[in-house]
N, C-alpha and C positions, 0 to 999 in steps of 0.2 A: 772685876773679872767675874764673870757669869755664868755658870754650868760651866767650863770648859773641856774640854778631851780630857781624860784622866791619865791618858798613857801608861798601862797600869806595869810593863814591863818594864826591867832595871835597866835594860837597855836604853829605853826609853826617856828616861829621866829628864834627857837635855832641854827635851821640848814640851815640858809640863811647863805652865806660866808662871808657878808663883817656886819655880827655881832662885836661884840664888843670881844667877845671871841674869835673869829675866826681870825680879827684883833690883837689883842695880842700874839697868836702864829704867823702869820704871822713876825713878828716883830723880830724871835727867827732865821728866814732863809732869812732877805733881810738885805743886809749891809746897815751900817749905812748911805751913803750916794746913794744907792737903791732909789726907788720908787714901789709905787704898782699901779698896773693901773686896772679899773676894768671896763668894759661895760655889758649896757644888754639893752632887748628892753623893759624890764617893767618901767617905771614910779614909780611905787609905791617903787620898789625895789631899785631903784637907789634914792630914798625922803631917802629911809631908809639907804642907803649906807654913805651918807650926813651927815644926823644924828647920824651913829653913829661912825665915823670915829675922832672926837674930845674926845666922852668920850673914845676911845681909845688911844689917846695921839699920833693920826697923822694931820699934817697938810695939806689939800687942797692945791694942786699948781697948777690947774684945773679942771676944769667942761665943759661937753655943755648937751644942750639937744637934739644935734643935728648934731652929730659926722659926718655924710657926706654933711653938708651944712658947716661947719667950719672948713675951709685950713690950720692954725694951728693946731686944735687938729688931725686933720685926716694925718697929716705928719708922715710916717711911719709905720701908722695903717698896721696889718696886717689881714686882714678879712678872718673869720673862716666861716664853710659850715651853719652855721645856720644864722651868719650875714649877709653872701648873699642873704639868702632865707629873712629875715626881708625888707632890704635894695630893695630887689626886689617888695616886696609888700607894699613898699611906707612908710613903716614904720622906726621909726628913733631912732637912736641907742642913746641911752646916752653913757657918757664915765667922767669918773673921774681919777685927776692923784692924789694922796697920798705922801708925805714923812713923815719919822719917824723926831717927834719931839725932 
C-alpha cells in the first residue's frame, strides 16, 4: 500500500486501507507466507496502521519513521511519483512490513 489517502477525519476512519477491515480482506489475496508492506508520508496514518494491524491478527516485522535514512528498510524500496515529490521536500516516509499471524 503506497502513499495512500490518509483520511485524516474520525469520521473517516472506514475508508483508511490499513483498517482493521481492510486488513482482514487483505488477508484473503496474500499467501500465507506473504507480507504486506505499507508506506505513507502522514504520521497519524501510519500511528493508525500500527494500531490497527494486531487487532487484525497481523504481526509487525518492521517499522521506521524514516524510510530513506534507514538502509535496511529502504533495501529494495521501490519509489512511487508522489514519494519522490515527499522525499524531495524533505519530508519522511514511514514504512511498515506486516505478516499474517
Amino acid at each position: 500500500l503506497n502513499i495512500s489517502n490518509a483520511w485524516p477525519k474520525d469520521r473517516q476512519a472506514k475508508r483508511r486501507l490499513p483498517n482493521k477491515e481492510f486488513l482482514s480482506i487483505y488477508r484473503t489475496y496474500i499467501k500465507k507466507e506473504g507480507t504486506l508492506e505499507f508506506k505513507t508520508d502522514n504520521l497519524d496514518l501510519f500511528n493508525f496502521a500500527l494500531s490497527e494491524l494486531p487487532l487484525a491478527n497481523w504481526e509487525l516485522l518492521a517499522s521506521t519513521f524514516d524510510l530513506h535514512k534507514d538502509e535496511k528498510m529502504r533495501e529494495g524500496n521501490v519509489m512511487t511519483e508522489y514519494e519522490e515529490k515527499f522525499v524531495n521536500q524533505g519530508l519522511p516516509i514511514y514504512r511498515v512490513v506486516a505478516k499474517l499471524k
